[in-house]
KEDRENVO-549540 format. One record per residue: residue number from 1; residue in three letters; x, y, z of N, C-alpha, C, O in turn. Coordinates in steps of 0.2 Angstrom, whole numbers, plus 5000, padded with zeros to 4 digits. Layout:
# KEDRENVO-549540
VEXPA  voro  zator  n.east  n.north  n.up  ca.east  ca.north  ca.up  c.east  c.north  c.up  o.east  o.north  o.up
VEXPA   NUM    ALA       X        Y     Z        X         Y      Z       X        Y     Z       X        Y     Z
...
//
This chain:
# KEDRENVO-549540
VEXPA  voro  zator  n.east  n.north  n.up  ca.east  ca.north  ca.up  c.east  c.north  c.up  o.east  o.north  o.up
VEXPA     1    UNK    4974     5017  4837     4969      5020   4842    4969     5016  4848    4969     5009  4848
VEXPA     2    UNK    4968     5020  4855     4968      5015   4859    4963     5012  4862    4957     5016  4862
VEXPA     3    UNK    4963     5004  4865     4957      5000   4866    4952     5005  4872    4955     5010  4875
VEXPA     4    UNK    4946     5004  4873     4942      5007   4877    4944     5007  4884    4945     5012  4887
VEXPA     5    UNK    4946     5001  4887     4948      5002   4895    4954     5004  4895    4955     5006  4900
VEXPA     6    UNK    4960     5005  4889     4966      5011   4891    4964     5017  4890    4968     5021  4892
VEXPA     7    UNK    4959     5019  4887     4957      5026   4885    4954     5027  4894    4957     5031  4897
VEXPA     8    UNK    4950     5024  4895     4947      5025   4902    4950     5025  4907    4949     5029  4912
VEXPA     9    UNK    4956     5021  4907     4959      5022   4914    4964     5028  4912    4965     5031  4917
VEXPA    10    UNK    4967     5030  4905     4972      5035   4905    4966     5040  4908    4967     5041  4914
VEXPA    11    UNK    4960     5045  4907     4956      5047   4908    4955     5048  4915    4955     5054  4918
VEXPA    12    UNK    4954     5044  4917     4955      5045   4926    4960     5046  4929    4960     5049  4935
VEXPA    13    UNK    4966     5043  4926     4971      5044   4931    4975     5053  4927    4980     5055  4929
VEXPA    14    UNK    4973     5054  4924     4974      5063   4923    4968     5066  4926    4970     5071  4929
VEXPA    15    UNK    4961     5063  4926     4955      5069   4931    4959     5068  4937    4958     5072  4942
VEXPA    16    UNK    4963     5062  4940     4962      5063   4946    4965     5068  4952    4971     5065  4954
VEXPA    17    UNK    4964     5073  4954     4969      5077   4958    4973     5077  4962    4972     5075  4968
VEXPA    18    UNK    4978     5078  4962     4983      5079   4967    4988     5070  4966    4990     5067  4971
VEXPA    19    UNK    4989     5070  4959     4991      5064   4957    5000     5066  4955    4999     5070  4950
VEXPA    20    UNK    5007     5064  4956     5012      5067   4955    5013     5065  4948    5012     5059  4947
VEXPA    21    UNK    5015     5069  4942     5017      5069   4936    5023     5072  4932    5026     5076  4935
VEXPA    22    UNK    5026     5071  4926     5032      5076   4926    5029     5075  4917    5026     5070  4916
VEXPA    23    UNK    5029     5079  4913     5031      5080   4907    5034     5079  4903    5036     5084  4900
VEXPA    24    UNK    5036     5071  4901     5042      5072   4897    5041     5069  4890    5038     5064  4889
VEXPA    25    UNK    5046     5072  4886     5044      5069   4879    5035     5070  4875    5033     5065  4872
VEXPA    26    UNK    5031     5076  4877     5024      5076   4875    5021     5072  4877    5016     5070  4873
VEXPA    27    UNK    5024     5068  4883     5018      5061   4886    5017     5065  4895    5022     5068  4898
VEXPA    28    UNK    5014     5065  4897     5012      5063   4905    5018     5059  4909    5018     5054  4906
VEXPA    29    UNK    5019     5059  4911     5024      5053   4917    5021     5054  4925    5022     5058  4929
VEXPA    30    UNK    5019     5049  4925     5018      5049   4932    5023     5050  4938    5029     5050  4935
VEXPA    31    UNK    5023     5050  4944     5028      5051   4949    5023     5051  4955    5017     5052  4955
VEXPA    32    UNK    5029     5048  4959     5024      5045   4967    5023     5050  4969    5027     5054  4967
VEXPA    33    UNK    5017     5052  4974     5015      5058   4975    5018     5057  4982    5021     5052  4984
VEXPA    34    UNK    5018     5062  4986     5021      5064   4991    5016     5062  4998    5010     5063  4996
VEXPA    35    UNK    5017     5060  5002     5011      5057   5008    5011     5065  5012    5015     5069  5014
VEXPA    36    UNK    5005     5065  5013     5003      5073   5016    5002     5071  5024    4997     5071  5027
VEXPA    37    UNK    5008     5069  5026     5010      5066   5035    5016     5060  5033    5017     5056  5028
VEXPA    38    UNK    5020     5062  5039     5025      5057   5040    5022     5049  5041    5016     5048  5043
VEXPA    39    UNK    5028     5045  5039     5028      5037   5037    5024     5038  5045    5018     5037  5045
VEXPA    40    UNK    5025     5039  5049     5025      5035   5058    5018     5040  5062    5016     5040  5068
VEXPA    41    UNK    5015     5045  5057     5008      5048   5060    5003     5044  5062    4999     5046  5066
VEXPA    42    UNK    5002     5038  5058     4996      5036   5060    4997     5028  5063    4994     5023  5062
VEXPA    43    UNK    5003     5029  5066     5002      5022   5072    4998     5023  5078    4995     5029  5076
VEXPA    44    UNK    4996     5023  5082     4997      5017   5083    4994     5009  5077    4995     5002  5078
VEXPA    45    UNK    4990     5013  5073     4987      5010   5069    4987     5006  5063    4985     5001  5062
VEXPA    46    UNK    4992     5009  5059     4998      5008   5056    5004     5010  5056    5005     5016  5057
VEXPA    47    UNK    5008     5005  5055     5016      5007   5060    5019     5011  5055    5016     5011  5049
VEXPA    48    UNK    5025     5015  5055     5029      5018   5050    5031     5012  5046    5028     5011  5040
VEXPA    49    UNK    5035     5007  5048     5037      5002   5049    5034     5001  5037    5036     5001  5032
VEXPA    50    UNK    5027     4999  5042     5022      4997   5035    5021     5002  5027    5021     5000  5021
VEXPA    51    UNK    5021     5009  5033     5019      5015   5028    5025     5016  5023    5024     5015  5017
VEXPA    52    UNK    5032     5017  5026     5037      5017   5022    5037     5014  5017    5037     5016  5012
VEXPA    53    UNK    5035     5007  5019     5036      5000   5014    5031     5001  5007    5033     4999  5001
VEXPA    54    UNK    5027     5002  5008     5019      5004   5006    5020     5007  5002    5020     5005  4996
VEXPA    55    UNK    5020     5015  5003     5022      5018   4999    5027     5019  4997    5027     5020  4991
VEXPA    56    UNK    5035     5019  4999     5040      5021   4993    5042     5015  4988    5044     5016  4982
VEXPA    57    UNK    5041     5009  4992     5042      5003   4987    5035     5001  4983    5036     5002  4977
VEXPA    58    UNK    5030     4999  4986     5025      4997   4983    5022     5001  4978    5021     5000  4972
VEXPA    59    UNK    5019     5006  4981     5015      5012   4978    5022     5014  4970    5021     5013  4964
VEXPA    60    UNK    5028     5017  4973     5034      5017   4968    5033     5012  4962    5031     5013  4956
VEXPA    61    UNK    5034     5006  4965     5033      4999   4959    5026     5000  4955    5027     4998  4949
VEXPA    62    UNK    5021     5002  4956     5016      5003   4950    5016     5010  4946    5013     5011  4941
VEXPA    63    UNK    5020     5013  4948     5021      5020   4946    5026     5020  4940    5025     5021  4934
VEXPA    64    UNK    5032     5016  4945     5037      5017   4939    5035     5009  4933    5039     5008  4928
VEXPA    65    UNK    5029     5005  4933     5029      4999   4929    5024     5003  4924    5024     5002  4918
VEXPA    66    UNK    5020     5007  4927     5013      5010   4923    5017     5015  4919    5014     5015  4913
VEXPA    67    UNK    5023     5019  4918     5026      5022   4913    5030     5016  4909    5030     5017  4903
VEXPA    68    UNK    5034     5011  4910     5035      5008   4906    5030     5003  4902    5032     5000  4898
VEXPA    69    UNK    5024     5004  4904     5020      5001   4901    5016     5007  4895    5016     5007  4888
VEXPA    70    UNK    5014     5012  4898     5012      5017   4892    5016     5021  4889    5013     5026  4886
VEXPA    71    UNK    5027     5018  4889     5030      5020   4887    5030     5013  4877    5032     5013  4871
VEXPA    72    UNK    5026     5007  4882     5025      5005   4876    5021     5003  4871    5021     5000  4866
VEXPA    73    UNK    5016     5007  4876     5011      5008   4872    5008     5012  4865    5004     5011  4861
VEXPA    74    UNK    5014     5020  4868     5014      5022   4862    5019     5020  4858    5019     5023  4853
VEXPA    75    UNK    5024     5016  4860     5026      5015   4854    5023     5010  4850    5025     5008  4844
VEXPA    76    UNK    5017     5006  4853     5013      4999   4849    5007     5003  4843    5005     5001  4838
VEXPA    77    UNK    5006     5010  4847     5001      5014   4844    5004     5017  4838    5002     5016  4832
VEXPA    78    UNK    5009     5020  4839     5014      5022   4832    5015     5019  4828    5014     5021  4822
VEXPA    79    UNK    5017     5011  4830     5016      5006   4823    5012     5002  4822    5012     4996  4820
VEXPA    80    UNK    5005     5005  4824     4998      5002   4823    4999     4995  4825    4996     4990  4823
VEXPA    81    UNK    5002     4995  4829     5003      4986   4831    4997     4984  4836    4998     4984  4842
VEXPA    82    UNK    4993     4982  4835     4986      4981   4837    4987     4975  4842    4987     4976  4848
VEXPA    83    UNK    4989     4969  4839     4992      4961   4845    4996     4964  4850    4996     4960  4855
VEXPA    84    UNK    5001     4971  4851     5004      4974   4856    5000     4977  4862    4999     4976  4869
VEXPA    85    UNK    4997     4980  4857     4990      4985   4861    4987     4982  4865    4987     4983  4871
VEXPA    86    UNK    4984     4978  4863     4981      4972   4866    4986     4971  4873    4985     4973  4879
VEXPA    87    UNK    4990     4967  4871     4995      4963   4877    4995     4967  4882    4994     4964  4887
VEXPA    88    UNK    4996     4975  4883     5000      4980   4887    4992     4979  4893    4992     4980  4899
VEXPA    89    UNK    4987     4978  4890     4982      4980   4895    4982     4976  4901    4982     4979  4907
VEXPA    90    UNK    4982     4971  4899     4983      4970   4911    4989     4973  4913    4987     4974  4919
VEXPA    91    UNK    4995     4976  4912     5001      4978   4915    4997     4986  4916    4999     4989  4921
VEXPA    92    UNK    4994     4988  4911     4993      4995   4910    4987     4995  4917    4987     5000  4921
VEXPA    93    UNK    4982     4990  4918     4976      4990   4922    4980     4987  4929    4979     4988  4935
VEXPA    94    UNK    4983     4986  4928     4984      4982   4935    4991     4987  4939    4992     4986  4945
VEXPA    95    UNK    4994     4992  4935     4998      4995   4938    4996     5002  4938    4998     5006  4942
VEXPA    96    UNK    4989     5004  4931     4986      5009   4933    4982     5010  4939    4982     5014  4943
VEXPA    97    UNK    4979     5006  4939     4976      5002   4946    4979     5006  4951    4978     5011  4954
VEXPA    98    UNK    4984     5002  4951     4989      5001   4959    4990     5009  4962    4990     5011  4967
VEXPA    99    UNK    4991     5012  4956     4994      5021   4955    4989     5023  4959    4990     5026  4964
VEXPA   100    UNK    4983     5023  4957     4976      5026   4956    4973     5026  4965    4971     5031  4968
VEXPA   101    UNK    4973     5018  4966     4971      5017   4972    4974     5020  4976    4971     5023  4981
VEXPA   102    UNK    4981     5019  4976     4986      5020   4984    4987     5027  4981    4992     5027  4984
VEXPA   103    UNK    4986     5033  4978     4984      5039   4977    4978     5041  4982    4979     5044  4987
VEXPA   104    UNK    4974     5039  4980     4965      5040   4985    4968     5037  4991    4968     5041  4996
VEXPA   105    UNK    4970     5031  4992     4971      5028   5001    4973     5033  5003    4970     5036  5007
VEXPA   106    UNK    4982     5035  5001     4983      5038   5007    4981     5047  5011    4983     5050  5016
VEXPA   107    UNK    4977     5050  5004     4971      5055   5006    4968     5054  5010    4968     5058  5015
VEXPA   108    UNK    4964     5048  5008     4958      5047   5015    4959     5045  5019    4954     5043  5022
VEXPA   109    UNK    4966     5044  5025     4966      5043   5029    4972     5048  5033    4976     5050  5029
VEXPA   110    UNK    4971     5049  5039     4973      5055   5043    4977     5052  5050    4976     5047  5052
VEXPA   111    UNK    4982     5056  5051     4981      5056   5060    4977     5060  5063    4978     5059  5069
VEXPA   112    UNK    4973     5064  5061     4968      5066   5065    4961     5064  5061    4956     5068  5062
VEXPA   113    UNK    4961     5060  5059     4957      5058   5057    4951     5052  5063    4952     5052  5069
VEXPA   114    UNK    4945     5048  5058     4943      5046   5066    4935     5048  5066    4932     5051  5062
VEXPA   115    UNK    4933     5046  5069     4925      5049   5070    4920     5048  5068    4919     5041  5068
VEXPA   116    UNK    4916     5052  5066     4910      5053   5061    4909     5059  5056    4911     5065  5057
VEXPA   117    UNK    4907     5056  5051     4905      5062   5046    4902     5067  5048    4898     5067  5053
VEXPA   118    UNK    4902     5071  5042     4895      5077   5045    4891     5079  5038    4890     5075  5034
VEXPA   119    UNK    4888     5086  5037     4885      5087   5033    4883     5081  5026    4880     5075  5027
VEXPA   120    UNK    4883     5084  5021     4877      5080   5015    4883     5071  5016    4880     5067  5013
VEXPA   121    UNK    4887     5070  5018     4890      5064   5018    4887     5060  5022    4883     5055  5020
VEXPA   122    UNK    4888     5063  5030     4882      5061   5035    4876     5058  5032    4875     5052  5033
VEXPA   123    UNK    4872     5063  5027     4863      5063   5027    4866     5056  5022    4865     5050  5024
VEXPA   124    UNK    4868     5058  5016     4869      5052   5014    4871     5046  5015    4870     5041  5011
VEXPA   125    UNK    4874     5045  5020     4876      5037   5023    4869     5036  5025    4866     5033  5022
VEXPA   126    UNK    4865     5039  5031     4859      5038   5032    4854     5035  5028    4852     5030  5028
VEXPA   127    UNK    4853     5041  5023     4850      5039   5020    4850     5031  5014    4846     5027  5013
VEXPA   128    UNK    4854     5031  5013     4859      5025   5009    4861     5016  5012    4861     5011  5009
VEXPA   129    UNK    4861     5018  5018     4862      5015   5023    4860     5013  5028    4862     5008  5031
VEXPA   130    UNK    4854     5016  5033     4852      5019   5037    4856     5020  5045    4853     5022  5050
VEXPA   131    UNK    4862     5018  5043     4865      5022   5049    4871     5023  5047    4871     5024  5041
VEXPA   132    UNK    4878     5025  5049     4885      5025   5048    4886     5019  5051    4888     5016  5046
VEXPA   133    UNK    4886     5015  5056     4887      5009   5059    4887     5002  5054    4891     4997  5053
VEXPA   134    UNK    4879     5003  5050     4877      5000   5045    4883     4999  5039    4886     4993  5036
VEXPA   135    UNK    4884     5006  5036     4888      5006   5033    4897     5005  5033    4901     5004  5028
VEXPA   136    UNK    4899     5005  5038     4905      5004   5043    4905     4994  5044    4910     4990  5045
VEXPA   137    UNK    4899     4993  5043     4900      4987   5044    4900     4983  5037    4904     4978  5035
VEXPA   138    UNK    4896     4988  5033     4896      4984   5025    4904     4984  5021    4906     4979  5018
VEXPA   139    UNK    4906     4989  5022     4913      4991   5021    4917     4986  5023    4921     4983  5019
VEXPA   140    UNK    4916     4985  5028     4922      4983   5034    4921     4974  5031    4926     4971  5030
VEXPA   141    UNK    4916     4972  5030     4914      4966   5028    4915     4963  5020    4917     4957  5018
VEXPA   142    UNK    4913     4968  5016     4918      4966   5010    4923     4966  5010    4926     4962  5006
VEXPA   143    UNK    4928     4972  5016     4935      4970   5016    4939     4964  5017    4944     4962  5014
VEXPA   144    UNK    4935     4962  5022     4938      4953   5026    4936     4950  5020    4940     4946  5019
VEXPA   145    UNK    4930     4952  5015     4928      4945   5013    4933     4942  5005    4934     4937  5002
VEXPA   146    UNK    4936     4948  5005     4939      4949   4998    4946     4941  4998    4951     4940  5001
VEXPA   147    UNK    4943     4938  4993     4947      4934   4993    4954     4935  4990    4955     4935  4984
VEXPA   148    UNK    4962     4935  4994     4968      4935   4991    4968     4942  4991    4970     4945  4997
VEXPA   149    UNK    4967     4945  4986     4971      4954   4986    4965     4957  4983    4962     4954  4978
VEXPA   150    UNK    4964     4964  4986     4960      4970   4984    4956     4974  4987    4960     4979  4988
VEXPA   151    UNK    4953     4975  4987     4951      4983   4990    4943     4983  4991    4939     4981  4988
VEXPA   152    UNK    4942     4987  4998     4935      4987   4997    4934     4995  4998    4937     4998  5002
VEXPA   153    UNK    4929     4998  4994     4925      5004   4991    4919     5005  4993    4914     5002  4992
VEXPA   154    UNK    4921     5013  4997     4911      5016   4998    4914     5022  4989    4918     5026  4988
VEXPA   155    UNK    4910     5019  4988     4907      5024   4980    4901     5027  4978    4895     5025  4980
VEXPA   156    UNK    4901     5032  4975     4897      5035   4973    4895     5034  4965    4898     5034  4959
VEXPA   157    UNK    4887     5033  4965     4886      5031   4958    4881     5038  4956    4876     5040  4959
VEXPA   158    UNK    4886     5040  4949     4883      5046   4947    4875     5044  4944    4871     5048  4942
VEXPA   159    UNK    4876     5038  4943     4868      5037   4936    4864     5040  4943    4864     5046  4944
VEXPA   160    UNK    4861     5036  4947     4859      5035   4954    4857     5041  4959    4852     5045  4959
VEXPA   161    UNK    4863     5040  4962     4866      5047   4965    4866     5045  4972    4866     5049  4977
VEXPA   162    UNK    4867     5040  4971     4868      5036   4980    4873     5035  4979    4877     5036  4974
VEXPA   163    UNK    4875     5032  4988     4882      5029   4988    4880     5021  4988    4875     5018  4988
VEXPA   164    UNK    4887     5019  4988     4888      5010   4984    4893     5008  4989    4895     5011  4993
VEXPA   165    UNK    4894     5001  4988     4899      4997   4991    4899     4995  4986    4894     4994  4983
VEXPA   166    UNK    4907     4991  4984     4910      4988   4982    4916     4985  4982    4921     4989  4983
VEXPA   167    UNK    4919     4978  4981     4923      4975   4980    4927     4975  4975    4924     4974  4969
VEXPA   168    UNK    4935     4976  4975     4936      4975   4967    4945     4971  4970    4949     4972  4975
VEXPA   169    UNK    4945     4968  4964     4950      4962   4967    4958     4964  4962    4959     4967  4956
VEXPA   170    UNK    4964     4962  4967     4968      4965   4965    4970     4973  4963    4972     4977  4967
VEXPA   171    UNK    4970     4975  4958     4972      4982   4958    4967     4986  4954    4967     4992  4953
VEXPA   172    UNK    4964     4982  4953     4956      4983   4947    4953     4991  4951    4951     4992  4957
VEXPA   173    UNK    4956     4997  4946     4951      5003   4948    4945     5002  4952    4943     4996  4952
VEXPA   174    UNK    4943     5006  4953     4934      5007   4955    4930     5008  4951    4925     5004  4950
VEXPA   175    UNK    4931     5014  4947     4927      5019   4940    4926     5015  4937    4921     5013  4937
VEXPA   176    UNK    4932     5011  4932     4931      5009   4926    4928     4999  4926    4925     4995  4922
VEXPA   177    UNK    4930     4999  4933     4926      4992   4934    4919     4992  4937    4916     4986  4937
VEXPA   178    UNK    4917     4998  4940     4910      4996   4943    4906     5004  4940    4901     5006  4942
VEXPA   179    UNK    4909     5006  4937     4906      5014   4934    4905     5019  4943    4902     5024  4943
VEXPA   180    UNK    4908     5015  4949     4905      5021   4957    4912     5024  4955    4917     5021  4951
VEXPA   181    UNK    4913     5030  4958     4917      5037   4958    4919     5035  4966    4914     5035  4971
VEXPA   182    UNK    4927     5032  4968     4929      5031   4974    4930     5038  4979    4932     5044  4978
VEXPA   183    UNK    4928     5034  4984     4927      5040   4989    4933     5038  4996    4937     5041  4999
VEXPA   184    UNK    4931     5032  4998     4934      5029   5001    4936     5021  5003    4931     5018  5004
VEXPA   185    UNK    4940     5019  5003     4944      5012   5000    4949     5011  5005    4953     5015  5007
VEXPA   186    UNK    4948     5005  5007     4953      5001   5013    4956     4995  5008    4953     4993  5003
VEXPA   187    UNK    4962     4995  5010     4967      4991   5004    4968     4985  5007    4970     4986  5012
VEXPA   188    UNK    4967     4980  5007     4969      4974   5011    4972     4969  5005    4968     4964  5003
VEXPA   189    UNK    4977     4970  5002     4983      4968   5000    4988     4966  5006    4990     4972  5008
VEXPA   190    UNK    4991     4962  5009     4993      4959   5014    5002     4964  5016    5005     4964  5021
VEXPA   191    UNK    5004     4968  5010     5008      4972   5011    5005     4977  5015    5009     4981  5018
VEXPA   192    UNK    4998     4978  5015     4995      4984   5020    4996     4982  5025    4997     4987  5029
VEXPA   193    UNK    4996     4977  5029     4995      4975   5036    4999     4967  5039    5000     4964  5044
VEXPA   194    UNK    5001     4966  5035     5002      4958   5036    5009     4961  5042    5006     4961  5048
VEXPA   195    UNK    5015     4964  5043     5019      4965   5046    5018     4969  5054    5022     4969  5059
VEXPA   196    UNK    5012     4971  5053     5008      4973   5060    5003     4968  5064    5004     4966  5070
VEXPA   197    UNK    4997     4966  5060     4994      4961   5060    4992     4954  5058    4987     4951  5059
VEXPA   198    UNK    5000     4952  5054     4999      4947   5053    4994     4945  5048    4993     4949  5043
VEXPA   199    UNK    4990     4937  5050     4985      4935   5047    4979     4938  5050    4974     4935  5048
VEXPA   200    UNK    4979     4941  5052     4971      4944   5056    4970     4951  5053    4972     4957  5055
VEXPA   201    UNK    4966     4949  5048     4964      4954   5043    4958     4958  5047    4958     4964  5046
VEXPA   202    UNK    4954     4956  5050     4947      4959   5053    4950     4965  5057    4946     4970  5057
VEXPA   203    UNK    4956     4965  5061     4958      4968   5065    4963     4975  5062    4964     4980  5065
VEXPA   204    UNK    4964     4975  5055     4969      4980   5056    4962     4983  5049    4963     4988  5046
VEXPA   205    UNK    4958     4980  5048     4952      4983   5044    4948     4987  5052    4949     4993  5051
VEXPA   206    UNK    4946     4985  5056     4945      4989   5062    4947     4995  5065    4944     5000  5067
VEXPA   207    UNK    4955     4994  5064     4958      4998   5066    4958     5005  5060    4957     5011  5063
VEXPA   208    UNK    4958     5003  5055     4960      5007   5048    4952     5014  5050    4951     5019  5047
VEXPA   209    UNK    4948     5011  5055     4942      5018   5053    4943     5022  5058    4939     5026  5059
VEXPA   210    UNK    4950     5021  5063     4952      5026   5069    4954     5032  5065    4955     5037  5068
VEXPA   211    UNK    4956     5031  5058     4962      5036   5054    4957     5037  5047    4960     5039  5042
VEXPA   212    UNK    4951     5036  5047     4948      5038   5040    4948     5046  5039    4943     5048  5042
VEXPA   213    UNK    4951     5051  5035     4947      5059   5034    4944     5059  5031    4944     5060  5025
VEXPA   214    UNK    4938     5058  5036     4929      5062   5034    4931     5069  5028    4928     5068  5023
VEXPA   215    UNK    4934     5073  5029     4936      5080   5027    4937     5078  5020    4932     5080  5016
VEXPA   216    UNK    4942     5073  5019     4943      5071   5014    4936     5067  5009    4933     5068  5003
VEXPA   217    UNK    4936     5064  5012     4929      5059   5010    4923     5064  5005    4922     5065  5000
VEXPA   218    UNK    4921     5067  5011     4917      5072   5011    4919     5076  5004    4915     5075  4999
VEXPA   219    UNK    4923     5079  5003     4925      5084   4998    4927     5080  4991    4930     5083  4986
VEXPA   220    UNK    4927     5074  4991     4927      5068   4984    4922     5067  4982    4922     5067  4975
VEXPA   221    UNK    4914     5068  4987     4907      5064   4986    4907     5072  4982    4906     5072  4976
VEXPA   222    UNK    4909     5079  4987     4905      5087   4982    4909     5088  4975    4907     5093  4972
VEXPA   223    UNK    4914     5084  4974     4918      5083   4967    4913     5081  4963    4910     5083  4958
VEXPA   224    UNK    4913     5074  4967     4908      5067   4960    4903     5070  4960    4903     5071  4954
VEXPA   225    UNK    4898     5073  4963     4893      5075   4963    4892     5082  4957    4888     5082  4952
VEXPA   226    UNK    4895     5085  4958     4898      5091   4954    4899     5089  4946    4894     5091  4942
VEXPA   227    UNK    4904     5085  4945     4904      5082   4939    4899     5079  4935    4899     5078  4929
VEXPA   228    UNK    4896     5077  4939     4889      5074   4935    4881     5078  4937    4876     5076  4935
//
């Protein structure tokens, strides 16, 4: 049987849509999903340079480690090997993570993206926040503060029914560590920006809301919302 946080995270990363997979052997196989715009659409903000790197290597490397991981997972499951089961979960969590994340990143962000939200997204940042600015700044301030590597999260918590911010460090999902439903997530692992921006993290978290899709966002919150 498998432990509760592989059962959770296997769980999410099948609801999540528009995620690349191949079926092989009566298991799922993950595959990197395809970026819906070229490496070099969203410079001037970020460079192709980065996107390339980001996704065919980085994003690739959790993909292809997360199927060797729950290539061995079922085979720990088959021989009831419980002390395997066990061992497999940070590789399983930290590369399921990786999939999971840089799936949702590169949706929510655009080259035409940029702006401001509009309908129940809008009301709810207001609401939740009392401005977009407000929230823009909470976001953007957990990003810089994140020590070392990980991500910061506007989420959606279904108990509630508000939106959330949150922190979560290295490749740690969002769902399965804070129970909010991600909506939108700035990556500030040093592979996102260090070759553009160097050490000045504040700056390319700035830059990063010139290219967010509202569109996208928006249509995550009438998901999670829907689901619960």
């Amino acid at each position: 049987m498998l432990s509760s946080s592989a059962t959770v995270l296997r769980s999410v990363l099948t609801k999540a849509a528009g995620y690349g997979t191949a079926v092989t052997c009566n298991r799922t196989k993950h595959t990197l999903p395809d970026l819906p715009y070229d490496y070099n659409a969203l410079e001037p903000y970020v460079s192709a340079e980065i996107m390339q790197l980001h996704h065919s290597k980085h994003h690739n490397t959790y993909v292809n480690n997360l199927n060797v991981a729950e290539e061995k997972l079922a085979e720990a499951v088959a021989k009831n090997n419980v002390n395997q089961i066990i061992q497999l979960q940070p590789a399983l969590k930290f590369n399921g993570g990786g999939h999971l994340n840089h799936s949702i990143f590169w949706e929510v962000l655009s080259p035409s993206g940029g702006g401001l939200p509009s309908g129940d997204l809008k009301e709810m940042i207001i609401r939740d926040f009392d401005s977009f600015d407000k929230m823009k700044k909470q976001v953007s301030d957990a990003a810089v503060a994140v020590q070392g590597s990980g991500w910061s999260w506007l989420g959606y918590n279904p108990v509630s029914g508000r939106l959330r911010i949150a922190a979560c460090a290295n490749q740690d999902p969002l769902l399965p560590t804070t129970g909010l439903i991600p909506l939108f997530g700035i990556d500030v692992w040093e592979h996102a920006y260090y070759l553009q921006y160097k050490n000045v993290r504040p700056d390319y978290v700035s830059a990063i809301w010139n290219i967010v899709n509202w569109e996208n966002v928006a249509s995550r919150l009438q998901e999670a919302k829907m689901e619960n």
